[in-house]
C-alpha positions as CSV (number, residue, x, y, z in Angstrom):
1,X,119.7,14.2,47.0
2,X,121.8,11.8,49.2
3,X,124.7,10.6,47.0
4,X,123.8,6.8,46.3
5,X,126.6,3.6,46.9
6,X,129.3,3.8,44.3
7,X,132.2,1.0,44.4
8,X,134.5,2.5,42.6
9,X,137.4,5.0,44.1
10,X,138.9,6.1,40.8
11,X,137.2,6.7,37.0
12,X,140.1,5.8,34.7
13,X,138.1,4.9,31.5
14,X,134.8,4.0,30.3
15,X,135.5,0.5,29.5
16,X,135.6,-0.6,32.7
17,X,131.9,0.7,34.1
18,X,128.9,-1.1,33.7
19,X,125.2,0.2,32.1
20,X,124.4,0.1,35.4
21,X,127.0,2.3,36.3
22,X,126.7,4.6,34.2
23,X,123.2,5.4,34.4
24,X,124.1,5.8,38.1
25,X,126.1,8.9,37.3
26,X,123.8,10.3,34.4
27,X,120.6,10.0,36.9
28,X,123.2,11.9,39.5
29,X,123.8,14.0,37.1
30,X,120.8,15.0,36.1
31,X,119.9,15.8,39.5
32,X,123.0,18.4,39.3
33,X,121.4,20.1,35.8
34,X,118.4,20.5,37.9
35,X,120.0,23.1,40.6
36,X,123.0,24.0,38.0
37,X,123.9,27.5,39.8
38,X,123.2,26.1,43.3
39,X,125.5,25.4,45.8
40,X,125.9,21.9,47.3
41,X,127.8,21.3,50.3
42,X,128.2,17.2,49.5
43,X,132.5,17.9,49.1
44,X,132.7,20.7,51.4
45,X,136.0,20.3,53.6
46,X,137.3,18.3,50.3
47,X,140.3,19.5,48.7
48,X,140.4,18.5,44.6
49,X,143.6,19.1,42.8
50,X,143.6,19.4,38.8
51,X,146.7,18.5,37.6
52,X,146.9,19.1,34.0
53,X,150.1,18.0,32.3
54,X,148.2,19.1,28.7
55,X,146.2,22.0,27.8
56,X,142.7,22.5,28.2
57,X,139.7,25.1,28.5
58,X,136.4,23.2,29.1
59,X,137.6,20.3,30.7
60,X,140.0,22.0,33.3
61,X,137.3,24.9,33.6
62,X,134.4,22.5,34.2
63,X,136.1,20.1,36.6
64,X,136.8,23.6,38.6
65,X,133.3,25.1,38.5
66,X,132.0,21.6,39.5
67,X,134.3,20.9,42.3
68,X,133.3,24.7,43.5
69,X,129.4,24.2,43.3
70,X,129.7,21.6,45.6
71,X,132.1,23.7,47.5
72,X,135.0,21.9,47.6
73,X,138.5,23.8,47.8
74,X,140.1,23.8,44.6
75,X,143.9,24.0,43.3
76,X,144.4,23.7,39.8
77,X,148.7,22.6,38.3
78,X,149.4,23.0,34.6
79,X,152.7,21.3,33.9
80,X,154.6,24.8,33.3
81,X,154.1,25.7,37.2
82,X,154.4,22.3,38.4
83,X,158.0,20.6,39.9
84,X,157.8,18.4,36.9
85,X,159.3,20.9,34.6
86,X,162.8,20.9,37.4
87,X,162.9,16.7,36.5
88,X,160.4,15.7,39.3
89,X,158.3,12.4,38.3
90,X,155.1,12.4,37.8
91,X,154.7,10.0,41.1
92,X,156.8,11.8,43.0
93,X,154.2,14.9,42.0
94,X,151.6,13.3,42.8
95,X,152.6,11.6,46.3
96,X,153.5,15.5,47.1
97,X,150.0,16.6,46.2
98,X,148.3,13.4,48.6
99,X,150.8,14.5,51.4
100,X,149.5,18.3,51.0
101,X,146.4,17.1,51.8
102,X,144.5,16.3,48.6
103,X,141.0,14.1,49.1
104,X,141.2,13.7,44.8
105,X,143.2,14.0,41.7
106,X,142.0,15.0,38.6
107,X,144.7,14.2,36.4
108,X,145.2,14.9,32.6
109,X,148.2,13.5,30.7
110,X,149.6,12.5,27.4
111,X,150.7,9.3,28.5
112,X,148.5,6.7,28.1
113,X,148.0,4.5,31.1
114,X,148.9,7.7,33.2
115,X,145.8,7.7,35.5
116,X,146.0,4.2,36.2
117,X,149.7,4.2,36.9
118,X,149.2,6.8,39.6
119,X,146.2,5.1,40.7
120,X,148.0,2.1,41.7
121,X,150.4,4.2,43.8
122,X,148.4,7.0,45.7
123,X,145.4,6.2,48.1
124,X,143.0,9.0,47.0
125,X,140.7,8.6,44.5
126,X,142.4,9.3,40.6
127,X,140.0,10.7,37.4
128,X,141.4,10.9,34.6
129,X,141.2,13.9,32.5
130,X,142.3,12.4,29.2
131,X,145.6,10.1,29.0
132,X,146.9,10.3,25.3
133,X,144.7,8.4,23.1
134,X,143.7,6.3,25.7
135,X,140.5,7.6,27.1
136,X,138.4,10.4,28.5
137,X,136.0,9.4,30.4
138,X,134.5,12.4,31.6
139,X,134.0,13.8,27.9
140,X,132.1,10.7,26.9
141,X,129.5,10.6,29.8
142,X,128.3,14.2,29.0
143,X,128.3,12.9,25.6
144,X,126.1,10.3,26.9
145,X,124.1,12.9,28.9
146,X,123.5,14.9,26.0
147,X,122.4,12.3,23.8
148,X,119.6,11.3,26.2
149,X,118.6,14.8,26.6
150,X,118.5,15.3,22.8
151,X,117.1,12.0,21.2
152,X,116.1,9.8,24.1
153,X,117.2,6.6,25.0
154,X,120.1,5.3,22.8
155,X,119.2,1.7,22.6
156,X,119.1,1.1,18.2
157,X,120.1,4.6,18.0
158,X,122.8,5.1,15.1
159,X,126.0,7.6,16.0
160,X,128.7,8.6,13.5
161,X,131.8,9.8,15.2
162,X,133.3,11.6,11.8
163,X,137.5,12.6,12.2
164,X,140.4,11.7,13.9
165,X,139.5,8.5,15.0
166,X,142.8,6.8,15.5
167,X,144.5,9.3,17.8
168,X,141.2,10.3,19.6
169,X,140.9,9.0,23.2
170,X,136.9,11.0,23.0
171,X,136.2,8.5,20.0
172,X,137.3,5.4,22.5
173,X,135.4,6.4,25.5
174,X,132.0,7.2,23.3
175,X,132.1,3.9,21.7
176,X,132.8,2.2,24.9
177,X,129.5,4.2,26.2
178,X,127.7,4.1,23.2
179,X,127.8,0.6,22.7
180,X,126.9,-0.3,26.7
181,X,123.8,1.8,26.2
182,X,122.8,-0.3,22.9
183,X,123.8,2.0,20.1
184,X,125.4,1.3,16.7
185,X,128.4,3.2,16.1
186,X,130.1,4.0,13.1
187,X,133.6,5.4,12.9
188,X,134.2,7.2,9.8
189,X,137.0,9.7,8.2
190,X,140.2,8.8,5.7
191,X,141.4,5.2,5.7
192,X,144.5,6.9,7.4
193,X,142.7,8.1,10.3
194,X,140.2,5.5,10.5
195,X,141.1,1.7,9.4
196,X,139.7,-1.1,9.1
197,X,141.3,-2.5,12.6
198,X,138.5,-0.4,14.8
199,X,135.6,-3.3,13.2
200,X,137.3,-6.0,16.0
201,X,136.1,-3.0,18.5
202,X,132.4,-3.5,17.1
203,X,132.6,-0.2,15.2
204,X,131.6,-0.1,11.8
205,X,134.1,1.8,10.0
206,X,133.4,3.8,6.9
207,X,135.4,5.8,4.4
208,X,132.2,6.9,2.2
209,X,130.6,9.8,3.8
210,X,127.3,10.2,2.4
211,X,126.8,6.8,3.5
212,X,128.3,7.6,7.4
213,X,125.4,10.5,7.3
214,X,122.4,9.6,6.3
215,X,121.0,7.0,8.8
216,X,122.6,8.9,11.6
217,X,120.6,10.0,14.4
218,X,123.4,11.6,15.7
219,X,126.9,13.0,14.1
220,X,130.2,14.2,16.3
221,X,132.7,15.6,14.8
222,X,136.1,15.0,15.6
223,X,139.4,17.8,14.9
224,X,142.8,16.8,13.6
225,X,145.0,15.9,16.5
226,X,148.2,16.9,14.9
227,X,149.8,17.1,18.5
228,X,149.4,13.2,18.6
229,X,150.5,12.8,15.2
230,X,154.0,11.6,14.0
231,X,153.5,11.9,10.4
232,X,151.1,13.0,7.6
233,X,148.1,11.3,8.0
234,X,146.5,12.8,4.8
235,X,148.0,15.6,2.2
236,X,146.8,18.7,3.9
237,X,143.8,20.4,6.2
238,X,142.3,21.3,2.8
239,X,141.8,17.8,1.3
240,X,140.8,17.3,4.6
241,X,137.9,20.0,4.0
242,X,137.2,19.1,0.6
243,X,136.5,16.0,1.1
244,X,135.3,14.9,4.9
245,X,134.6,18.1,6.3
246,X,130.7,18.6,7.6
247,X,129.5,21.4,5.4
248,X,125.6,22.4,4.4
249,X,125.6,21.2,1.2
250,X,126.7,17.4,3.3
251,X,124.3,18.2,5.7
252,X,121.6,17.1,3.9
253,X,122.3,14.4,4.0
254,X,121.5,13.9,7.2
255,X,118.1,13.2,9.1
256,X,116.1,16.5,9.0
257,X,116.2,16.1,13.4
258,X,120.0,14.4,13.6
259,X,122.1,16.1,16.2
260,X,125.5,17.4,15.8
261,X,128.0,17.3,18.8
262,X,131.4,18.5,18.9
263,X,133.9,18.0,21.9
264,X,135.7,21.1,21.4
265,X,137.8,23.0,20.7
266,X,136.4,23.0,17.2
267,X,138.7,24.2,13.9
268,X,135.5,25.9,12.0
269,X,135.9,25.8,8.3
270,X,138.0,22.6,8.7
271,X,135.9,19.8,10.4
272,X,132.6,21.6,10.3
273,X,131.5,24.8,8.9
274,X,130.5,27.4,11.6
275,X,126.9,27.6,10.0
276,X,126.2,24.3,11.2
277,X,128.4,24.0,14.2
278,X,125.9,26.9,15.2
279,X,122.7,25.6,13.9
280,X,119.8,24.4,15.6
281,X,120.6,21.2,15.1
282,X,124.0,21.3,17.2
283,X,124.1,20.5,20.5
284,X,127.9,21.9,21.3
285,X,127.2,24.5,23.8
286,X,125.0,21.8,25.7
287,X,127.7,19.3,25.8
288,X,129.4,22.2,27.5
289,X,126.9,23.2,30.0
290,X,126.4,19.1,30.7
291,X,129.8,18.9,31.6
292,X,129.8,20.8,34.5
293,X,126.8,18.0,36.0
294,X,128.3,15.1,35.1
295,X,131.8,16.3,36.8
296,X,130.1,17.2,40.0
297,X,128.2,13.4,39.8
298,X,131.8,11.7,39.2
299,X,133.3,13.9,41.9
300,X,130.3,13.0,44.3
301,X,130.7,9.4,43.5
302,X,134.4,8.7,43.5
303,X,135.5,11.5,46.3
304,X,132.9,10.3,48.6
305,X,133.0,6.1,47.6
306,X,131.6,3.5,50.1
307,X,131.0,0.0,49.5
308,X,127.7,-0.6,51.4
């Protein structure tokens, strides 16, 4: 499949893309799932460099595998190995990396803004692994992916994203997608960790959770960022449990065919019970498979952008 017209160099958030845009890289993608295993030569000669200034497994891991399928060269930087830990700036790193030779950054940070700051000062293209609580882009277009594989089309579809709502850049990005692909979103957890502000998003926001379940066709669960947190946000991961956390006795109240998705990495026995988070009903280890496609379709479209 030739890769199509794309306008964009970088992919620093959701917000910014279109519908239009975005089904561009879920049909690309999709043609990726297809032949998942394959090797495509559409970035061979291409260098990508992962620099990861927080730690990850699946999104690192995937950005990798799906820079390798279509046989790019690959370098991956965690912040421990990197210059930045002797006082080097972050642009300073990263004007380094473009004069070694690199055709794309991948860049994760815990600064928001990060992605577009060094987008603004190196010429190759910048996607943004994650930046604070801004967004993730990447995260929320497999979520997209998934969805559409799972329950069809989302337009009227109803999604609860249950958690950490207020330091979560996953819950950001989904809504932004969610909502350009027509569904209703509800953001629900403790008023601490999910107030009333998000409703001037277009979220409906919901502290009752027996109500956030059952007209869900969908439910993602979100863990307790405590690495973004500056205080206690509730009394401890046990109220937590007790009182938001997805068990099977809560499960019913959900649609008999609702999906459950989970970003990872999931805290079993505190957001969702491992009987679930295994069940037929979840679509975890999907998301993870998805988000190997959906990285080789941004890399395509952003490493090899032309405005025709």
């Amino acid at each position: 499949m030739e890769i199509p017209t794309w306008k964009k160099k970088n992919l620093i958030g959701v917000q910014s893309l279109s519908q239009s845009e975005i089904r561009k890289i879920l049909k690309l993608a999709k043609f990726f799932k297809k032949s998942l295993g394959t090797k495509h030569n559409h970035l061979k000669g291409k260098r990508i460099v992962n620099l990861f200034m927080e730690p990850s497994t699946r999104t690192r891991i995937a950005f990798e595998v799906a820079a390798k399928s279509l046989q790019a060269d690959v370098i991956s930087i965690a912040e421990k190995s990197s210059s930045l830990t002797k006082g080097e700036t972050l642009r300073d790193t990263a004007l380094n990396i473009q004069a070694l030779g690199a055709d794309a950054i991948v860049l994760r940070h815990s600064s928001p803004g990060a992605s577009l700051f060094l987008s603004r000062i190196v010429d190759v293209p910048i996607i943004n692994a994650g930046d604070g609580a801004h967004e993730h882009p990447s995260q929320a277009l497999l979520d997209l992916f998934t969805l559409e594989e799972s329950i069809g089309s989302l337009e009227g579809k109803k999604v609860t994203i249950l958690g950490d709502i207020l330091f979560s850049r996953v819950a950001r990005s989904n809504f932004w997608g969610l909502s350009k692909m027509g569904a209703e979103i509800t953001f629900a957890g403790p008023s601490t960790l999910v107030p009333k502000s998000f409703e001037s998003m277009g979220a409906k926001v919901s502290h009752d959770l027996k109500d956030s379940l059952s007209e869900a066709d969908a439910v993602m669960l979100l863990r307790i960022q405590h690495e973004r947190q500056s205080s206690s946000h509730f009394p401890s991961l046990a109220e937590y449990t007790r009182i938001f956390g997805l068990n099977k006795s809560r499960a019913k109240w959900l649609k008999k065919d609702a999906v459950i998705l989970h970003p990872g990495p999931i805290n079993r026995g505190i957001e969702i019970d491992s009987e679930l988070a295994d069940s037929d009903n979840s679509v975890i280890l999907n998301q993870v498979t998805n988000g190997v496609a959906v990285r080789m379709a941004i890399l395509s479209l952003c490493t090899l952008s032309r405005i025709e």
